[in-house]
BAKEFI-558966 format. One record per residue (C-alpha): chain; x, y, z. Coordinates in Angstrom, 2 decimals, always signed. Layout:
! BAKEFI-558966
@c = A	x = X	y = Y	z = Z
...
***
This chain:
! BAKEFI-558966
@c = A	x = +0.00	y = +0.00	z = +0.00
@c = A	x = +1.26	y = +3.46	z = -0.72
@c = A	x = +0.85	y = +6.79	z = +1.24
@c = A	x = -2.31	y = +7.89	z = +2.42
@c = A	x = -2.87	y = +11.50	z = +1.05
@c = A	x = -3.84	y = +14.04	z = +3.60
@c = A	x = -6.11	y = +16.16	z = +2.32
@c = A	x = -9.71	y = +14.94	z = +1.89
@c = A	x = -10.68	y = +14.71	z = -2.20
@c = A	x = -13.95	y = +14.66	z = -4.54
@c = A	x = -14.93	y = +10.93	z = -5.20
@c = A	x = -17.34	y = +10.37	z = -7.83
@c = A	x = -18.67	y = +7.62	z = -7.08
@c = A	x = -19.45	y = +8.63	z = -3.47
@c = A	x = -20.35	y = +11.97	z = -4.58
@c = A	x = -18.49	y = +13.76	z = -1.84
@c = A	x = -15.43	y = +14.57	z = +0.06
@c = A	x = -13.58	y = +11.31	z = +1.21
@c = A	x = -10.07	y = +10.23	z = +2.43
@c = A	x = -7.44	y = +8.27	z = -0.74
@c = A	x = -4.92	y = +6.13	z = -0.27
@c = A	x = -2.18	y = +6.29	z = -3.56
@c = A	x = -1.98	y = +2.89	z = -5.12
@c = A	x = +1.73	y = +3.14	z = -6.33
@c = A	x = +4.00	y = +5.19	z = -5.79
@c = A	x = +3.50	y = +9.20	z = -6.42
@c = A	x = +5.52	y = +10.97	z = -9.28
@c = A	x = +6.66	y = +14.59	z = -7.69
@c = A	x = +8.33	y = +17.10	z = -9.95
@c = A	x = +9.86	y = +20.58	z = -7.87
@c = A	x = +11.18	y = +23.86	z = -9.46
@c = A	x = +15.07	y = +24.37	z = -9.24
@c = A	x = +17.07	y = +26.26	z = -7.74
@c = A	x = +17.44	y = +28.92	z = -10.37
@c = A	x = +14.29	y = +29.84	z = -10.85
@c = A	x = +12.15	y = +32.60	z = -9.81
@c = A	x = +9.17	y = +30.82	z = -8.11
@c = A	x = +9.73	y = +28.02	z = -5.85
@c = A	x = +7.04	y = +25.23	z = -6.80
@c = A	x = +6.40	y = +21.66	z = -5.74
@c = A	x = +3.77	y = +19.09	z = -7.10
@c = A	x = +2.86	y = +15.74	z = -6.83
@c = A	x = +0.78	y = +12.77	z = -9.10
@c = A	x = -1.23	y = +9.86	z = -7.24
@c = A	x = -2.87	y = +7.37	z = -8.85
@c = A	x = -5.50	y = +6.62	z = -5.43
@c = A	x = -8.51	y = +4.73	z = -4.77
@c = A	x = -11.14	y = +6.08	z = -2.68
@c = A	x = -11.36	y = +4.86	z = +1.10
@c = A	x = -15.03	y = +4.18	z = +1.30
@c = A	x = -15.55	y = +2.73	z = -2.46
@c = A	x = -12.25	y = +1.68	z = -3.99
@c = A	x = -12.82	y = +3.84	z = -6.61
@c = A	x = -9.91	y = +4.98	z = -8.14
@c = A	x = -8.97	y = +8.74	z = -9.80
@c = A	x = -5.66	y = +10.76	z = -10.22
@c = A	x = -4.76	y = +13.80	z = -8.22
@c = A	x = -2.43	y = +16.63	z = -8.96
@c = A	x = -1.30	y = +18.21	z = -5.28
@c = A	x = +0.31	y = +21.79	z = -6.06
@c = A	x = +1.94	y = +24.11	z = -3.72
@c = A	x = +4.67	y = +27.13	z = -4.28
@c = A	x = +6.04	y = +29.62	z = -1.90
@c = A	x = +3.03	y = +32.28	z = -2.28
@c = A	x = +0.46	y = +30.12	z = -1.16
@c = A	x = -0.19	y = +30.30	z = +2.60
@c = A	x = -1.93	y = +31.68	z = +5.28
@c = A	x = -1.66	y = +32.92	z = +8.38
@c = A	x = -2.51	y = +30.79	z = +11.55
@c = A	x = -4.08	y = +31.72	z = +15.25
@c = A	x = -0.63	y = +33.26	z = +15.72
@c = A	x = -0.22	y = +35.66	z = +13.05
@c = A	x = +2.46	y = +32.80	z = +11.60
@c = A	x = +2.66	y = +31.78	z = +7.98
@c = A	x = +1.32	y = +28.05	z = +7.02
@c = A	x = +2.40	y = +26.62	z = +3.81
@c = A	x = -0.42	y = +25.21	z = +2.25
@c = A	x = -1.20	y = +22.92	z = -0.95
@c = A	x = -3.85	y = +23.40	z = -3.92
@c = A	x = -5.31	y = +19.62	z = -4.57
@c = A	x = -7.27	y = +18.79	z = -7.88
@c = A	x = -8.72	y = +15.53	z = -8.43
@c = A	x = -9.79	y = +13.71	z = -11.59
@c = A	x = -12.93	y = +13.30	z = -11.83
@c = A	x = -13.53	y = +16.29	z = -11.04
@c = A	x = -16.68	y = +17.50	z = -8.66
@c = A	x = -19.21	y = +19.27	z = -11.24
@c = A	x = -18.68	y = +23.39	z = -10.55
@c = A	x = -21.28	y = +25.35	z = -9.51
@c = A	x = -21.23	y = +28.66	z = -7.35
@c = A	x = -21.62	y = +26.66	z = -3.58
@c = A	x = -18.46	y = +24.22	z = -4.40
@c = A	x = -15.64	y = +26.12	z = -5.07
@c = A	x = -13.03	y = +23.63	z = -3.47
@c = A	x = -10.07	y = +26.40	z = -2.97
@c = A	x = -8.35	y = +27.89	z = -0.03
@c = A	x = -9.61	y = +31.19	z = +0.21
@c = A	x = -6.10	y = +32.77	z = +0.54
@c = A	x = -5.65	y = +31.28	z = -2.94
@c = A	x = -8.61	y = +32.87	z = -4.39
@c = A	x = -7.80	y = +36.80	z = -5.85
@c = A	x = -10.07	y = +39.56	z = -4.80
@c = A	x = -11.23	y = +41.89	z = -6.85
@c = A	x = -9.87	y = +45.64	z = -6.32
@c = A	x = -11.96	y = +48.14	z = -5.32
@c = A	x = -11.64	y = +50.61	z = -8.05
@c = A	x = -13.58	y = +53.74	z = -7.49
@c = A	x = -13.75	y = +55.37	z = -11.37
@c = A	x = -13.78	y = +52.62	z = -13.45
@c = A	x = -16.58	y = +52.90	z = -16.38
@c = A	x = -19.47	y = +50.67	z = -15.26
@c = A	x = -19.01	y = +47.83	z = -18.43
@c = A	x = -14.88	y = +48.14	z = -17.28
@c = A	x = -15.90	y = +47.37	z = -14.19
@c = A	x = -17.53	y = +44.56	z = -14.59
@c = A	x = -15.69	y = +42.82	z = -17.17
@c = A	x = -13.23	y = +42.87	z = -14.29
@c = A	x = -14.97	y = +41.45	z = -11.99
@c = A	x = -15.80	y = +38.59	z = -14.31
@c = A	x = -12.20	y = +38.17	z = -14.92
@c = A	x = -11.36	y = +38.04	z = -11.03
@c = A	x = -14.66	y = +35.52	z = -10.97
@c = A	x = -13.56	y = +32.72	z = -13.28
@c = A	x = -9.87	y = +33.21	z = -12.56
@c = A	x = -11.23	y = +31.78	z = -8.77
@c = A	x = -13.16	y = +29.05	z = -10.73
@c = A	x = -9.62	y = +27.82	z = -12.44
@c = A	x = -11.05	y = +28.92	z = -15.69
@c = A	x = -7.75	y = +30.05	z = -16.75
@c = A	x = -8.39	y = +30.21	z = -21.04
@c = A	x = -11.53	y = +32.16	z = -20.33
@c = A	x = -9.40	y = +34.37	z = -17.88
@c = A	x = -7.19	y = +34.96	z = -21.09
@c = A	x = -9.89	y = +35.74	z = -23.14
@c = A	x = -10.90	y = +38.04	z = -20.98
@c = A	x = -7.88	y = +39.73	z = -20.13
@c = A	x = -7.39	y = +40.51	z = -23.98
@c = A	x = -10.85	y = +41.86	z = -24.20
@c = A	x = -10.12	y = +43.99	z = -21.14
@c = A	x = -7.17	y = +45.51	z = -22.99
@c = A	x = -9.63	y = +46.23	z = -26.25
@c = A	x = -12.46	y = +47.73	z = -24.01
@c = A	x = -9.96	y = +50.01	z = -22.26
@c = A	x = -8.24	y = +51.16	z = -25.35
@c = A	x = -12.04	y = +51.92	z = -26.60
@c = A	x = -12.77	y = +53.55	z = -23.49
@c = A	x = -10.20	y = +56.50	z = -23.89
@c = A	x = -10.56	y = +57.35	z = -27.40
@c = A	x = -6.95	y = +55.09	z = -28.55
@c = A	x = -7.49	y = +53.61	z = -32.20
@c = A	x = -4.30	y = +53.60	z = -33.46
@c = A	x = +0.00	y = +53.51	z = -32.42
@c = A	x = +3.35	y = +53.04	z = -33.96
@c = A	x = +4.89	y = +49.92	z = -33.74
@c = A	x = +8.02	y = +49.57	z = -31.86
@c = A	x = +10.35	y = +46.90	z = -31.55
@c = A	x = +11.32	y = +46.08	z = -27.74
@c = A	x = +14.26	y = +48.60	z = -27.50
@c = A	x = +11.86	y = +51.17	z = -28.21
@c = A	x = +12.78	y = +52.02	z = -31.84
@c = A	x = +9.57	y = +52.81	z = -34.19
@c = A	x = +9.55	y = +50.37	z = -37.07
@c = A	x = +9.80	y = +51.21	z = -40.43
@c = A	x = +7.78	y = +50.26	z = -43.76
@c = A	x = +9.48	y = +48.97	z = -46.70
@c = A	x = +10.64	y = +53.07	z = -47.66
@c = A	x = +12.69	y = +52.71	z = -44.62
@c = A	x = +11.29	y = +56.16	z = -44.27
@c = A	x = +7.94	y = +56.00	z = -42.11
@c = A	x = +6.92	y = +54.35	z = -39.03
@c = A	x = +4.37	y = +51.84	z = -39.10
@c = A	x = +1.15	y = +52.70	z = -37.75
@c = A	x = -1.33	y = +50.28	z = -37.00
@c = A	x = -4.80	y = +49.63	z = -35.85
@c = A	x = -4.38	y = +45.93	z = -34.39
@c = A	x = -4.34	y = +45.89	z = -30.40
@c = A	x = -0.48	y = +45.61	z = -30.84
@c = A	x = -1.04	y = +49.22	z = -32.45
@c = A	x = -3.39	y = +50.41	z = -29.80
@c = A	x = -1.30	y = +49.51	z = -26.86
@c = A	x = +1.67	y = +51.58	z = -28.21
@c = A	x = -0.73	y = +54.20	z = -28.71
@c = A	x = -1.55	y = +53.96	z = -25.09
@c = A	x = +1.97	y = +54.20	z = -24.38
@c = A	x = +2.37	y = +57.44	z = -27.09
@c = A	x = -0.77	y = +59.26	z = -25.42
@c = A	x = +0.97	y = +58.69	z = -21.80
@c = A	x = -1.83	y = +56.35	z = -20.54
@c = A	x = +0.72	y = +54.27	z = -19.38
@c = A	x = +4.36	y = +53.72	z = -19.59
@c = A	x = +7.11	y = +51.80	z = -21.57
@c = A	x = +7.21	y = +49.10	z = -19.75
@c = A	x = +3.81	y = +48.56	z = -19.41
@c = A	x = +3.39	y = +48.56	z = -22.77
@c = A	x = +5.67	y = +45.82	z = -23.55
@c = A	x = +4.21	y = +43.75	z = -20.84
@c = A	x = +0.91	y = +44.50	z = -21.69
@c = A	x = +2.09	y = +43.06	z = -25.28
@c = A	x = +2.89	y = +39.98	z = -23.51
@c = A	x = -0.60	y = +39.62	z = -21.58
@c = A	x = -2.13	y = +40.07	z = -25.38
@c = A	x = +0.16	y = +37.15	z = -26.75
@c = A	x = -1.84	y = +34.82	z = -24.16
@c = A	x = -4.76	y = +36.07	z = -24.89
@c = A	x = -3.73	y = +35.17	z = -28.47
@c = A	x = -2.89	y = +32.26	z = -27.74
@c = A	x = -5.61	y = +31.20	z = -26.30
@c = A	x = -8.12	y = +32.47	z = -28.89
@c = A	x = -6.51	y = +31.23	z = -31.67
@c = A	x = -4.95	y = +27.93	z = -30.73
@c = A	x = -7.10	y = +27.14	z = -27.26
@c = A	x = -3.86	y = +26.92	z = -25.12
@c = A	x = -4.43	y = +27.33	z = -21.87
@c = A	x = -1.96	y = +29.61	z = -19.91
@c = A	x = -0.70	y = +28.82	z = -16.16
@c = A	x = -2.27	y = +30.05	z = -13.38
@c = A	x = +0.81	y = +32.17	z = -12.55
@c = A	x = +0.64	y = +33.60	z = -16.10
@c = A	x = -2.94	y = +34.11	z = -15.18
@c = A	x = -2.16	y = +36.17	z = -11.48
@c = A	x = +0.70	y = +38.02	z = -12.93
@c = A	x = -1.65	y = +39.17	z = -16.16
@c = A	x = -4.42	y = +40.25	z = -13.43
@c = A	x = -1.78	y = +41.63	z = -11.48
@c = A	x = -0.40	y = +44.00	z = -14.06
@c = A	x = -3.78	y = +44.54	z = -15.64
@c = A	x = -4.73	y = +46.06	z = -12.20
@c = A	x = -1.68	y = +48.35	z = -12.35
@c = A	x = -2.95	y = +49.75	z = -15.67
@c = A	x = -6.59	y = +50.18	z = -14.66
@c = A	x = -5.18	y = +52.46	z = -10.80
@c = A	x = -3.34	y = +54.52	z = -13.38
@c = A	x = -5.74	y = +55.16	z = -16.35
@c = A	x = -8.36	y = +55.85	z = -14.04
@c = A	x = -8.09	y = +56.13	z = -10.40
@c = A	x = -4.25	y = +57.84	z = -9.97
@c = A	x = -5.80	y = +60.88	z = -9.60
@c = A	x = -7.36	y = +60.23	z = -6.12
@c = A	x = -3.70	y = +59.78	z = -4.49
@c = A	x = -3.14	y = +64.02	z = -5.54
@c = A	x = -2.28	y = +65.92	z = -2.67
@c = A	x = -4.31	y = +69.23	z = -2.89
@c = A	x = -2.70	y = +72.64	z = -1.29
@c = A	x = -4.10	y = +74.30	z = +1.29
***
């Protein structure tokens, strides 16, 4: 008999929470040394304690998930996903809620920006992570549409304007590659954003055109910059200090 896996798992068959024992020995994989996020996860082939039903469960855990205990100290937690999965609906949501994002609270966000936020931050928590990439790219359209931005030059990633075949003018383009420079060229937001932001539009690509689904940390770090760029476009202007 293999380990017995601690946490508590979906069975199908039982239709609810019950204890697995791994029937052979797990597979674990860990991030190394070099790299930026520390990561751990484990495979287990395990059978159900109560019906001998077997399914396969991912365990994965990396050095930002954890919450605080009683004592204000940090506990190291796991994310657990078994297969078959229990059927989603609102009410089972099987997350720690320190994994889960909240949404900001923006205070001068358009009411359809808004919201298409929210439903980001929504199926993000559901582990919908292609229709979080969807989303994310539509975000970037709505927000361009939202300030008036239709058009940019292209740039390459050093900053220089490309050129057309005269080698005399800049490229100019309507695309949301265009539209993001254009951000960047009407001082929405800066350089760097803009390149990043280029990156957060190649998932959503991605995920349009050839259904790949990105990370979860692609995911977080998309919402995460995606926030940035909403507090600047629209809600900087709370943090000005008036003179008296």
């Amino acid at each position: 008999m293999g380990e017995t896996i601690i946490a508590k798992v979906y069975c199908s068959y039982c239709n609810g929470v019950r204890n697995h024992t791994s029937v052979i020995e797990p597979y674990k994989r860990k991030s190394g040394i070099d790299e930026d996020t520390q990561w751990a996860e484990s495979y287990y082939i395990a059978q159900c304690m109560g019906c001998d039903t077997v399914a396969f469960i991912k365990e994965y855990g990396d050095e930002d998930m954890w919450e605080e205990n009683h004592l204000g100290e940090r506990e190291y937690c796991t994310e657990v996903t078994v297969y078959p999965e229990k059927p989603k609906t609102e009410d089972s949501i099987l997350t720690f809620p320190t994994l889960q994002l909240n949404a900001k609270d923006f205070e001068k966000l358009p009411e359809d920006i808004l919201e298409l936020y929210n439903q980001i931050i929504y199926v993000y928590n559901l582990k919908y992570y292609l229709l979080c990439a969807f989303g994310l790219r539509t975000l970037i359209e709505a927000i361009c549409k939202q300030v008036g931005v239709t058009d940019g030059t292209l740039f390459d990633d050093n900053k220089v304007p490309r050129l057309q075949k005269d080698r005399m003018t800049e490229c100019r383009s309507q695309s949301l590659e265009g539209r993001i420079y254009g951000l960047y060229q009407k001082d929405y937001i800066l350089w760097k954003h803009a390149l990043i932001l280029q990156k957060v539009r190649d998932v959503g690509n991605s995920a349009a055109h050839e259904i790949k689904t990105p990370t979860k940390k692609t995911v977080k770090d998309s919402i995460g910059i995606i926030e940035k760029v909403l507090e600047d476009i629209y809600d900087l202007d709370k943090y000005q200090i008036t003179s008296t």
